[in-house]
Residue, then its C-alpha position, 0 to 999 in steps of 0.5 A: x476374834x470377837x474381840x478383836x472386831x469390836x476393839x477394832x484391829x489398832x485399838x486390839x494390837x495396841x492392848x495386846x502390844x503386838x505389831x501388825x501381821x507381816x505375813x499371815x491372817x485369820x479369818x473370822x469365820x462369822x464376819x470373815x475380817x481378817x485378823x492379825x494371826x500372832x495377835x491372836x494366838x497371844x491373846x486367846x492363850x491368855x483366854x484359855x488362861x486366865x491366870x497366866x495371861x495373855x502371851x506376849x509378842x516376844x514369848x513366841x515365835x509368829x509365822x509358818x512353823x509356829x502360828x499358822x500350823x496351830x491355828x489350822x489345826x485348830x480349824x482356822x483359816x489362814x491367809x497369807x497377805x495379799x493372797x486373797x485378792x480375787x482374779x478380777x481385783x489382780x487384773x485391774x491392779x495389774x491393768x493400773x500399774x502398767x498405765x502408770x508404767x506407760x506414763x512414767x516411761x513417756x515422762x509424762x505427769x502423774x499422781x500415785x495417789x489419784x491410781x491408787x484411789x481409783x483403783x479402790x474403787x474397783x476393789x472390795x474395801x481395800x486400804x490404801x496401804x494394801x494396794x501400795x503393797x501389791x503395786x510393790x509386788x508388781x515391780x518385784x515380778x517385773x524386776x524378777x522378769x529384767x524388766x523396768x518397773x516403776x521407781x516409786x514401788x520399790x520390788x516387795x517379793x511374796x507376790x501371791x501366785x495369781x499376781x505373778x501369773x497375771x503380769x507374766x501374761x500381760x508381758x506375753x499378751x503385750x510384746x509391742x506395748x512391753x517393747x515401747x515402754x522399754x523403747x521409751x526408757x532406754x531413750x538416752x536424753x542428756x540430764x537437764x541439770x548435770x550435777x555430780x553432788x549428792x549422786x554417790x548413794x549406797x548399792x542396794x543390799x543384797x536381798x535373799x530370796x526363795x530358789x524356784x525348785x527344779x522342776x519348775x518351768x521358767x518363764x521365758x520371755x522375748x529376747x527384746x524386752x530383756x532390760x538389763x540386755x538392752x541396756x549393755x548393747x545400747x552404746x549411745x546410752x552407755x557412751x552417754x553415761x561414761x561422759x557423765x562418769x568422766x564430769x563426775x571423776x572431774x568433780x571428784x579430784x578436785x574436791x580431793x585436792x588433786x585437780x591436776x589428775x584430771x589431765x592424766x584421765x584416760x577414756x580407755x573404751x572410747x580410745x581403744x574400744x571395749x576388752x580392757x576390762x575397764x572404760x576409763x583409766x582415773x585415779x585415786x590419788x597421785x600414783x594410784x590408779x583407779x580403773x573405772x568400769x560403768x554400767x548405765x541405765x535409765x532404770x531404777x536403783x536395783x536395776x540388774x546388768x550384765x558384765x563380762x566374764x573378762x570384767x570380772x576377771x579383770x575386778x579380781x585381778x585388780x582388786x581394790x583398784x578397779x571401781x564399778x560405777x553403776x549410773x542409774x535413773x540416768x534420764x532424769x537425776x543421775x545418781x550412782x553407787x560404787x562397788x570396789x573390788x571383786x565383784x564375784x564377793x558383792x553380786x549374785x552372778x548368773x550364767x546366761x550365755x555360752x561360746x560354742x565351738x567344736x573343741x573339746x578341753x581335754x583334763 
């Protein structure tokens, strides 16, 4: 660790040819920096030694079953990244965050870079990549909450606890602010450039993550800031996007070479309502139809949504014929991904409603 402090923490990792931590650090019980834990344990192997030398990254395992058991054994304290932060360092973060939210929903300019200064000021000496991490782990907790969060910090998880308990209460303190940030950004506005090249991009990998146990309260918030809700019973948005996916399939067969499909397009939810299991009746190519079910929302990539138990149904059924078009950002630069057949193989599917009645199925 001594030496570590006076290499400096690049000039150190670069000696020992370790990357930087991702999860844990120790602390320096004399200067109190933290350290690069993996780094470390390497590095004093090689002290403890001599004639051995210090490990390498890829001799051993870093984390929590390897490292960090070891050097606390050894009377060290780790710290997992980001949990250090004190109560009033998270509250101005969480304070910075949602302004910039309240910007971004208003469409209002703004420079990340200038938050992210200011905010240093409040804080004690952090880097300017350590407050991009923690704004990460807002948008992370917001996304976990089916709320909007702002599209420049794509959800990074492992938000420490104290983070995750601020932003809760400021969702719970702030239900009328929370309620016209969500206002703002369902508003439906027509794209000021409708263009339907480069918008097809790739659906957003699957990302695992820890299950809350059992006996763990759930946090339950007001039905009214429920984003992925607000999106599905917003018919002028999702009409608003279906047109938009009607130019785009437009745009589609005729760079396919089969321009004349285009006549034979059916806007299946307009004419008949919703229940087909489908809102518009395309085409893959002449005798081959492509049933076309979309989800819109002024959100970002990684939005949630809700589908029906019949759209599901409907996805199996069809198999490779039956398209989701999910558009998103929609207010600004539509873009959309598509997942093509059944939806129960792609998606993590959460129950969130029941029909009650007084029938009881009997076997």
């Amino acid at each position: 660790m001594d030496e570590f402090v006076r290499l400096g923490r690049t000039a150190f990792l670069t000696r020992y040819g370790f990357g930087k931590s991702r999860d844990f650090m120790v602390r320096d019980a004399k200067t109190g920096q933290l350290c690069d834990s993996k780094a470390i344990v390497g590095a004093a192997f090689g002290y403890q030694f001599p004639e051995e030398g210090p490990l390498k990254a890829a001799d051993f395992s870093g984390g929590e079953a390897t490292v960090v058991p070891k050097l606390q054994r050894l009377g060290f304290e780790v710290v997992r990244i980001g949990e250090d932060w004190s109560a009033d360092e998270v509250q101005a973060t969480v304070a910075s965050y949602f302004e910039m939210l309240r910007l971004e929903a208003a469409q209002q300019n703004y420079t990340k870079t200038e938050f992210n200064a200011q905010l240093r000021q409040q804080l004690r000496g952090r880097s300017k990549g350590s407050v991009e991490l923690k704004l990460q782990n807002i948008s992370a907790v917001l996304h976990g909450l089916e709320l909007p969060f702002i599209a420049g910090y794509k959800p990074r998880a492992n938000a420490q606890l104290l983070l995750r308990q601020a932003v809760q209460r400021f969702v719970l303190d702030h239900p009328e602010f929370v309620g016209q940030v969500v206002d703002a950004m369902e508003e439906v506005k027509a794209p000021g450039q409708v263009s339907f090249y480069a918008s097809l991009v790739e659906p957003p990998p699957m990302e695992r993550v820890l299950q809350v146990k059992g006996n763990m309260p759930r946090a339950r918030l007001p039905r009214k800031v429920d984003w992925a809700q607000r999106d599905e019973v917003n018919r002028k948005l999702g009409r608003a996007g279906e047109q938009w996916v009607i130019g785009y399939e437009q745009r589609r067969l005729s760079d396919a070479g089969f321009p004349e499909l285009f006549q034979q397009l059916e806007w299946t939810s307009e004419r008949l309502g919703d229940g087909a299991g489908y809102d518009i009746l395309s085409h893959e190519r002449p005798g081959v139809h492509r049933f076309i079910e979309v989800k819109t929302t002024n959100g970002g990539h990684a939005s949630s949504f809700i589908i029906s138990r019949n759209e599901l149904e409907f996805a199996a059924e069809r198999e490779d014929a039956f398209h989701l078009y999910r558009v998103f950002q929609f207010r600004e630069e539509p873009k959309l991904y598509v997942l093509k057949g059944n939806l129960a193989d792609q998606l993590h599917l959460e129950p969130i409603d029941y029909r009650a009645s007084f029938r009881r199925l009997m076997a």
